[in-house]
Every structure is written in structure tokens, then in C-alpha cells.
N, C-alpha and C positions, 0 to 999 in steps of 0.2 A: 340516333347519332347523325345521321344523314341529314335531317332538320336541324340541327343546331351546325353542320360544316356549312349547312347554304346559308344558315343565318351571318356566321362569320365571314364568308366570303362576299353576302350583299353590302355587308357593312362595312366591309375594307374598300370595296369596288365606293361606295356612296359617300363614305370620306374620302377617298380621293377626288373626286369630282367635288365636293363640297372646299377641299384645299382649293382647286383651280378654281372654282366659283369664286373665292375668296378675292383672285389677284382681276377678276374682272368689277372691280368697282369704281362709281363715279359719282363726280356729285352732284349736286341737284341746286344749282344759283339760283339766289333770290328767296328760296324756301330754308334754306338751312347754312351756317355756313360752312367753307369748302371742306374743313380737317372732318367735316362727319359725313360719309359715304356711303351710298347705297349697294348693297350686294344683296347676290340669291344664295348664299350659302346654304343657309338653313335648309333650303328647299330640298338637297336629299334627305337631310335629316327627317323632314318631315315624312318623308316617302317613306324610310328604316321606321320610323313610328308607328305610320299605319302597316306598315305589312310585318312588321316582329312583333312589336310591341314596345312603348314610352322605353324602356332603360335601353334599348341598341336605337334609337335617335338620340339619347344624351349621350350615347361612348358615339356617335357619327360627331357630334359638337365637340366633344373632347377632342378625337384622334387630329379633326381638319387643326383645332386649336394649337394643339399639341408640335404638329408638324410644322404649322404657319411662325413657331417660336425659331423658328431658324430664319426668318425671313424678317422679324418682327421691326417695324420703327418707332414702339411704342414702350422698348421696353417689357412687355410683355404684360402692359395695362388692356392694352385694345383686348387682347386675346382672351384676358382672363374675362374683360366685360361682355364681348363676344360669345362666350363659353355660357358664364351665368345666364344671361337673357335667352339666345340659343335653347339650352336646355328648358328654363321655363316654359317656354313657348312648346317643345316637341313631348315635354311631358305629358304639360296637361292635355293635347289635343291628344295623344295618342292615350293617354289611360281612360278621356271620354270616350275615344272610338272603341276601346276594348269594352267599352260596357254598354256601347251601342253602337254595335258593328253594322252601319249604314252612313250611305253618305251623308245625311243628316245628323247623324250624331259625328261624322268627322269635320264636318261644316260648324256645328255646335262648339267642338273638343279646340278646333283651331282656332274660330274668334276669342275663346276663352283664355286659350292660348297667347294673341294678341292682347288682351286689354291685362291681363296678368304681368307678360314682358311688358311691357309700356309702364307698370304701375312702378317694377320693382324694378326700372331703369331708372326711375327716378331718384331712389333710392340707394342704387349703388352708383346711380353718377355724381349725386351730391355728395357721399361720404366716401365714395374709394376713388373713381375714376380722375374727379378732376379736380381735388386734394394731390392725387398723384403728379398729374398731366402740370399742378402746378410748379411744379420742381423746373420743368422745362419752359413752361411760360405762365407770364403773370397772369395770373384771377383779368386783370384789368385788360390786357390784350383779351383774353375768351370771351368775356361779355364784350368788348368792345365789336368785337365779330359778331355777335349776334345782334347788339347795335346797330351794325351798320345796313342792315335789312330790317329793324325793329327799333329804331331810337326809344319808345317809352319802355323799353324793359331795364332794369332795373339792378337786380341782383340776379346772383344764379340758379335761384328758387324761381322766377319768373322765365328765365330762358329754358330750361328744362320741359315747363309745363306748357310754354308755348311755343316750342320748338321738338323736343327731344323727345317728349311722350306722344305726338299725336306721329313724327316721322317713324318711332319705333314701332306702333300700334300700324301704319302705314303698310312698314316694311313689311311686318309677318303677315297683313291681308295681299302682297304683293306676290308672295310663297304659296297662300293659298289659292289662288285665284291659278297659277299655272299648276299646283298639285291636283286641282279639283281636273282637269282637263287630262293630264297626263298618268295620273295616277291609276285607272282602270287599265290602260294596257301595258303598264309596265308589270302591276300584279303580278300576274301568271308567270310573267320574266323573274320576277324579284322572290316568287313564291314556288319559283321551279318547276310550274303546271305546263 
């Protein structure tokens, strides 16, 4: 019982910091344009992955999600997109780590993790996100933005793959890269040792 209350309590403590991680983002001129923003959200999530196990990093992306809906300017598109790619990414890193619990298999589990989000952002940005997004602004303003750093792109099939997949794929090697560094002594903290 006692392992399952610290489980619950790392993951309430990792979604809240995952919410605040949330409101620090920025964005990245010249590489993307401004309405898409870099954040380390994920990044406890990923830490609740390696040390519980993949389904408490998908309820860390849920809860941050979840909460962040009171704050939202999206509607509640950003979040839900945030949500799906999010959990992608902590799933699979964390159910490779659980079947090779070293830091090579968690190296392994997170790029996996990355080129996975990347794929199926593609995916739910062309058919959910920004179908949506178009309600509040035209298809021809969004490409227009990605235009205006990229003139030969084209349609939104083009801006995606050369914009949106390689920042997404980006972002989760971004998480990892400070998970691989911090993650060994938070352990013990996160695992109650």
C-alpha cells in the first residue's frame, strides 16, 4: 500500500510542476512560427515513466492537461494535442524502460518515443488540430506563417513535415537530454530510497 501512496503522491507533486512547466514557454524565431511554442512539460512525465511505470507518465500528461483547461487559449485543442503526443512519447519510452531497465534501454524507449510523437503529430495535426484551429483562423493565414520563414511550402501536408515533425521529434529529445542528467538522483527521491 505504501508503494502505490508514493506512487500517487510523486505524480500529483510531477503534474504540478509539469502545469508550471507548461506557462514557461517560448518560441523559437525563424525555425517555427510564433503560435507553436517550446515547453519542458513532458519532462516530469517522463521522470513518473521511468521510475512507476508508462500509465502514471500518461495520468502526469493528463492531470498537467487537465488543469491547464482552465487557463486554456485554445479552446481546449492545444491541450487535448498536448495530451495525445505527450502520452505517446512517455508511453513508449517508459514500457521500453520497463523491459530494459538501464539507461540504454531508457535512451532507446525515449527516442522511440520521439520519432513515434513526431509521426502521430502529424497526424492528429492535419486531421484534428488545425481543422479546429481553423475556426479561429484561416487555413491561409497558418500556411501563410509558415511561409513567411519557408516561401516554397505549399499546403499543410508540407508545413507539418517540414516544420512540425522534425520541432516535435526536437522537443521530446529536448526532455531527454535533461531527464538523462537529472534522472539518477531524483530516483531515490521519487522512489522513496
Amino acid at each position: 500500500m505504501n508503494n502505490r501512496i508514493r506512487k500517487l503522491t510523486g505524480t500529483a507533486m510531477l503534474s504540478a510542476v509539469a502545469y508550471i512547466l507548461m506557462f514557461l514557454e517560448f518560441p523559437i524565431p525563424f525555425l517555427i512560427p510564433s503560435f507553436i511554442k517550446m515547453d519542458f512539460s513532458e519532462l516530469p512525465a517522463l521522470l513518473a515513466s521511468f521510475a512507476y511505470g508508462p500509465l502514471w507518465g500518461v495520468a502526469v500528461c493528463l492531470i498537467k492537461n487537465l488543469i491547464h483547461l482552465m487557463n486554456t487559449q485554445s479552446g481546449g485543442v492545444g491541450e487535448l494535442s498536448n495530451f495525445l503526443l505527450g502520452a505517446c512519447y512517455v508511453f513508449t519510452a517508459g514500457c521500453v524502460y520497463k523491459k530494459m531497465h538501464t539507461k540504454k534501454g531508457a535512451l532507446i524507449g525515449a527516442v522511440a518515443g520521439c520519432v513515434i510523437m513526431g509521426v502521430v503529430s502529424l497526424f492528429t495535426n492535419y486531421y484534428v488540430v488545425y481543422p479546429i484551429y481553423t475556426k479561429f483562423m484561416p487555413m491561409e493565414a497558418i500556411i501563410g506563417a509558415y511561409q513567411a520563414i519557408v516561401p516554397a511550402v505549399d499546403d499543410l501536408w508540407d508545413c507539418l513535415l517540414l516544420f512540425n515533425l522534425p520541432f516535435t521529434i526536437g522537443k521530446g529529445l529536448c526532455s531527454l537530454v535533461i531527464t538523462m542528467l537529472i534522472y539518477k538522483p531524483l530516483r531515490h527521491i521519487l522512489k522513496g530510497q
